[in-house]
C-alpha positions, 0 to 999 in steps of 0.5 A: 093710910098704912096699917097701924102696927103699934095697934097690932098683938105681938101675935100679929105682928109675928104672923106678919113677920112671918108671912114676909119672910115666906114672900122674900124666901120665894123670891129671889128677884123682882117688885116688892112693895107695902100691900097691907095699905088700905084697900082701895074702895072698889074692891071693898065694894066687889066684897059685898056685891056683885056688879053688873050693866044697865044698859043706858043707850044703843044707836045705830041698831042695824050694824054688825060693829060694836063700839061699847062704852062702860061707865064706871071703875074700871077694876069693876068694869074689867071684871065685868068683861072676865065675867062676860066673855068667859066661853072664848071670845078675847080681847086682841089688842089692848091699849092704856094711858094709866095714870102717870102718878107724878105726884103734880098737876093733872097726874095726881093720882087718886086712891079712894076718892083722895088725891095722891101727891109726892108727900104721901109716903105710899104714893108708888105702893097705892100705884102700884096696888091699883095698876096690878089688879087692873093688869092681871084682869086684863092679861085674862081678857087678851086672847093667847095671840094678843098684845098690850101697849102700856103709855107711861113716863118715867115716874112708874116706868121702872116699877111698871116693867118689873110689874108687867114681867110678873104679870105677863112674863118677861120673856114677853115683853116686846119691846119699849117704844119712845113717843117724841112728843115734840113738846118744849118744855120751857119751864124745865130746870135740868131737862125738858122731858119730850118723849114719854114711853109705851111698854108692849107685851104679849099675852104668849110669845109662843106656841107648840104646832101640832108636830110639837114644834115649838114657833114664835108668835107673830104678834105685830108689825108696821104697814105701809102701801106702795104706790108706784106709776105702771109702765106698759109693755106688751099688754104686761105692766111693770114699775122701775125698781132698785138698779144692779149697780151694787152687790155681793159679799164686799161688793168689790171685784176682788170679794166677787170676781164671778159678778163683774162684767161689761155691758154692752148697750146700743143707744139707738137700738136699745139692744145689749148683752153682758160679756165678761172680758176681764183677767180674773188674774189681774182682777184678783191684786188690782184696782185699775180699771184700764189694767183688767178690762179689754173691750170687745171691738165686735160690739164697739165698731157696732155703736156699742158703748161700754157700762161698767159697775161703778167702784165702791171706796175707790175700788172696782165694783160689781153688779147683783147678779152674774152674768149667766142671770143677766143675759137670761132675764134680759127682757127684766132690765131697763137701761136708761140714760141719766146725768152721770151715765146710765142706770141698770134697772130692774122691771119689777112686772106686776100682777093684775090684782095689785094694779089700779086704775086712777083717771086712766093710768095704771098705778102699783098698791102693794102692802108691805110690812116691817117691824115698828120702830122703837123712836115714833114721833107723834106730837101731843099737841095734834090730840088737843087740836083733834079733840077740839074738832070734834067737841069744838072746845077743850074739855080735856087735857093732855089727850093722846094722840089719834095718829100715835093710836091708830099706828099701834093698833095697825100694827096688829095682824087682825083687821077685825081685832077686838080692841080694849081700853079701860082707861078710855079717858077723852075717848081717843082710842075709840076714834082712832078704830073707826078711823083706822077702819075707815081707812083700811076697811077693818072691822075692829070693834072697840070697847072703852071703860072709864069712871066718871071723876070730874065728869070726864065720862058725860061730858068727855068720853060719851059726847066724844064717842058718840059724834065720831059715831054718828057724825053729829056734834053735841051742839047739832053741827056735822062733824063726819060722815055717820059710820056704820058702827052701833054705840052701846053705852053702859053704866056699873051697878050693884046687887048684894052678894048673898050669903047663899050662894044659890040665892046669889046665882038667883040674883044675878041671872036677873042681870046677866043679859048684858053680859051675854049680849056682849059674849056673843055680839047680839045686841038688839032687844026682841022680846023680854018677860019676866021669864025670858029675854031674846035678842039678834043680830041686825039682820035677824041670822043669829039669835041669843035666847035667855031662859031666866026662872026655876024649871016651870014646864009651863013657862019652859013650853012657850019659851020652846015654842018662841025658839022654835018660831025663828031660823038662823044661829041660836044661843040658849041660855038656861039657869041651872044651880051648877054647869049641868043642864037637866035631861029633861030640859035638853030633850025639848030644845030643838036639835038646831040649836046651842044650850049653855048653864047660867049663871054658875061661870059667870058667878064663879069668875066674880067669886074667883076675882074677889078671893084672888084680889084678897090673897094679893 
């Protein structure tokens, strides 16, 4: 519910009042709404008590791959990864499917445990408190190169723009891409809603090089591959390319009088030559042909025939290139008889390392790139059938479209991108990583957060994930090939925050190890004592050691001796009550490896959140 004003003091009321007007005198233009409205339940959780993960499963321990389930709020499993990756590793790519808040069906958004339907008088407000935490936490997650896809239709569209341009900057914002979804709506009484909306912004669009330069950001484009047959010729291959029947400026005589000529071209020899033998005079008021070319009787008593650009509009035309370019690259062009008379095209030859060889013939791969398209169809249909194949039954509605996904995230420059979804729902964007990596070779890894409302996270998003990752159905059937991806699933828990806050970094370096494990990619468990905790790699070359009590020389001395009995990369984490580590501490860690403070960051970023959120 709303603030009960009739039970505020004329004092009170007067702070308010006044507080508003600061906020309308600061802002010239933008998105206001009611902020005073009840404070949704995870955060007045995060006032109490710091949140932290339990891990519940990992398979797949030998793969460098990470796909990391979180089970949970996702205000709190998003602050969790601010608190996680606070020593530079970000998130590249983000994708959402928030809800929709329609005020019907299945959007009906919830806010503290209650549905929120269209005849709350706060329905946009509570949307929009909830949204813009989640968005702010994420915007400090992405790396400065990286980007966010927002799904929505037009029942927050509007608000979410004005929201996302305060949050990330307008001048940040990418673009809007319509999905057609391609469904028929036959209930519909004015119009049938068959597209839904995706908003793109990136984290900085821009950056100053080291000459103080200012450059834009490549943030993402569409790929694709060619695929072309190979021609053989004198132990070089080429394919067939675009012909030089048309160019130039107007791409007629009269724009281009330096790029008409005649072609000369023998049949039987396969020999030909261009030669310009038209009055440029006449060339410059006439549209005749018979009046501007002579033909070359050397070549035409030879069994020459004449090729000549063919008119555009009615009027004459001209070739791409000029003459001089034509008669130097004549062993580039391919002539060949068609239909209609002959075609002029280019032998695009091409290198070794682009070609394959299929069943003995040789074929052209080449990557091209091009900005996306603003329109894509992608049917919302294929995302029930494919969840079905994995799950063999529906168990959710209105899932996302796998192909729609995996086109998003292709977009992004990065194959071994880091991508986020904290509103993982069926699971979808997960499948659509390994897919995409399956496809091209990526090595993305994905990390999904979801609560477990309806029981969407045991029985949706965990059985989903976990098939697509180990190729086994929950009923014991094949789906896929295993893939080499490990699959850690976590849940949110709670410790209480303590008044000292001392106690409180005492507390919670107890529960940091998944945290650490996550910031720098070591997930399998070693050792753990009641003093220390260490974890690797699959292949034991990196190593994250966690020394987790007060200064104990005893202790400390078998925790050295522990680091010292392995090789390779090495992490060390030790408590410390500030950012500073003790000298007598770093004079026995070995010279091989890294020391980093815990857990006064960690604790920091938690407090920091909480205080911002409590300032809106």
């Amino acid at each position: 519910m709303a603030n009960d004003y009739s039970k505020y003091s004329i004092q009170e009321l007067t702070r308010y009042i006044n507080e508003l007007q600061k906020q309308l005198a600061s802002k010239k233009y933008g998105l206001y709404w009611d902020k005073s409205i009840e404070e949704e339940d995870a955060f007045q959780i995060m006032k109490n008590h710091i949140p932290f993960l339990d891990r519940k499963e990992f398979l797949n321990k030998q793969s460098e791959m990470s796909t990391i389930l979180i089970q949970g709020d996702n205000l709190h499993s998003a602050s969790l990864l601010n608190m996680a990756l606070p020593y530079g590793k970000k998130i590249d790519v983000v994708y959402i499917d928030p809800p929709y808040n329609t005020g019907h069906g299945d959007s009906v958004f919830t806010y503290n445990d209650k549905s929120v339907n269209k005849d709350d008088g706060f329905y946009h407000s509570k949307w929009l408190n909830q949204i813009s935490r989640r968005l702010s936490l994420l915007r400090d997650l992405m790396d400065d190169k990286g980007v966010i896809f927002i799904s929505i239709d037009d029942n927050e569209l509007y608000n979410l723009k004005l929201l996302c341009d305060s949050i990330f900057g307008e001048k940040n914002f990418l673009g809007n891409i319509v999905q057609n979804k391609g469904n028929a709506q036959n209930d519909a009484l004015d119009l049938q809603k068959n597209h839904e909306y995706c908003l793109v912004y990136c984290k900085k669009r821009f950056y100053v090089k080291k000459n103080g330069k200012v450059k834009e950001i490549p943030h993402f484009y569409e790929t694709k591959v060619e695929t072309k047959a190979l021609i053989e010729e004198n132990g070089r291959y080429y394919y067939i390319g675009s012909g030089i029947t048309t160019g130039g400026e107007g791409g007629t005589l009269k724009a281009r009088l330096n790029l008409g000529y005649t072609i000369y071209y023998n049949p039987k020899t396969h020999d030909f030559i261009g030669i310009e033998d038209y009055d440029k005079e006449i060339a410059k008021f006439s549209d005749e042909e018979n009046e501007i070319y002579t033909d070359n009787e050397e070549y035409i008593t030879k069994g020459y025939i004449t090729i000549r650009p063919p008119k555009k509009k009615g009027k004459l035309g001209v070739w791409t290139w000029e003459l001089k370019k034509f008669n130097s690259e004549k062993d580039t062009i391919l002539i060949k008889k068609t239909s209609k008379g002959y075609s002029i095209n280019k032998k695009m030859f091409v290198e070794n390392s682009d070609i394959k060889i299929i069943d003995g013939k040789h074929f052209y791969f080449k990557e091209t790139k091009a900005p996306l398209k603003s329109i894509l169809d992608f049917s919302s249909a294929a995302g029930s059938s494919e969840l079905i194949k994995v799950l063999t039954k529906q168990e959710f509605n209105n899932p996302k479209n796998v192909e729609f996904i995996k086109y998003l995230i292709k977009s992004f420059p990065k194959k071994d991108a880091l991508v986020l979804d904290i509103y993982a729902g069926s699971g979808t964007t997960a499948q659509s990583v390994m897919e995409l990596n399956d496809e091209d070779g990526g090595t993305r890894q994905v990390i999904l957060c979801t609560n477990n409302e309806n029981n969407i996270c045991t029985n949706v998003t965990y059985p989903r994930t976990k098939t697509v990752v180990t190729g086994i159905r929950p009923n014991g059937t094949k789906y896929c090939e295993p893939r080499n991806v490990n699959f850690l699933y976590y849940v949110v828990d709670f410790m209480p925050d303590s008044n000292s806050r001392d106690q409180a970094k005492y507390n919670l370096v107890e529960k940091v190890d998944e945290l650490l494990c996550i910031n720098e990619g070591l997930y399998c468990e070693i050792e753990r004592t009641d003093f220390c905790s260490h974890y690797s790699n699959a292949n034991s070359t990196r190593h994250l050691f966690i020394y987790s009590e007060l200064f104990n020389r005893e202790k400390f001395s078998s925790f050295i001796n522990l680091i010292k009995s392995y090789s390779g990369e090495k992490n060390i984490y030790v408590y410390s009550n500030n950012y500073e580590i003790d000298d007598e501490i770093l004079s026995q860690v070995p010279s091989d490896a890294l020391v980093k403070p815990i857990p006064s960051k960690i604790y920091e970023i938690y407090k920091t959140i909480v205080e911002e959120f409590k300032r809106n």
